[in-house]
C-alpha angles and dihedrals in degrees: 000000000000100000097112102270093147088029086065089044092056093043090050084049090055096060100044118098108255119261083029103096143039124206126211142181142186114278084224095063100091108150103106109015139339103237104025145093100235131173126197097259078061105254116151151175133190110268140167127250120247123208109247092200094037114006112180119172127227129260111273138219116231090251091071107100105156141053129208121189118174124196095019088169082078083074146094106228086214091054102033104039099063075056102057089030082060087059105044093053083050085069102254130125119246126217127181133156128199143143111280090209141025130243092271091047099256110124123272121230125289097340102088095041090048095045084067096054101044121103090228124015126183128198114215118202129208119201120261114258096215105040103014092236123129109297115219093161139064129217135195124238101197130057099252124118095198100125090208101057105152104220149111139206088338089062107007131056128167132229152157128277095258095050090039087053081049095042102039094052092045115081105252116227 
């Protein structure tokens, strides 16, 4: 969390001729805005809602050439990869962003699957709360063991592996 994921996705919308791209989220993310593209610096842009249990895209026109999926670990590999391998045999490019792994390291959804199956993948990386040093890693700030726990700074901060190790095995209050 934290480490720029939608960020990427806005500044790849930027660049992309208008009328050429489509942006979708998960109908679950809710945090910001329903139908938007938000980070957390508040940035947004208007976006569809994707089915997390059974996303389907639209129909296109042919002028849709790109794809942009944020928060791909809010879905199933096994429901949301045949969708994204539909478009990529219609001849689009596909870009999504999401965390690899949880808060308490397991992976998350369809990211990390995926990831192995892109044909570029780029890890982005937040600053650790505690030391300031890259953070690969997420920790949760409340007692709760639910790994789909929709939050973010309230409930979420991000951190290295050594302060993970020191938060995670210390009882959060």
């Amino acid at each position: 969390m934290f480490s720029g994921k939608t960020t990427w996705l806005l500044e790849k919308e930027k660049v992309l001729p208008n009328g050429s791209y489509e942006l979708f989220k998960p109908n679950i993310d809710t945090r910001y805005a329903v139908h938007e593209f938000v980070n957390h610096d508040g940035e947004r842009i208007p976006a569809r809602n994707l089915s997390t249990t059974s996303p389907h895209f639209p129909q296109f026109s042919p002028e849709i050439k790109t794809i942009l999926i944020d928060e791909l670990n809010f879905f199933d590999e096994t429901i949301i990869l045949p969708v994204i391998k539909g478009q990529l045999k219609a001849g689009r490019n596909v870009f999504a962003a999401g965390l690899l792994y949880d808060f308490a390291q397991k992976p998350f959804g369809a990211t990390l699957p995926l990831s192995k199956k892109a044909d570029k993948f780029i890890e982005l990386f937040a600053i650790c709360d505690r030391c300031g040093k890259k953070a690969s890693e997420s920790y949760r700030k409340v007692a709760s063991q639910q790994q789909f726990l929709l939050g973010s700074s309230d409930i979420y901060g991000a951190c290295c592996k050594r302060c993970w190790h020191i938060l995670t095995s210390t009882p959060q209050k």
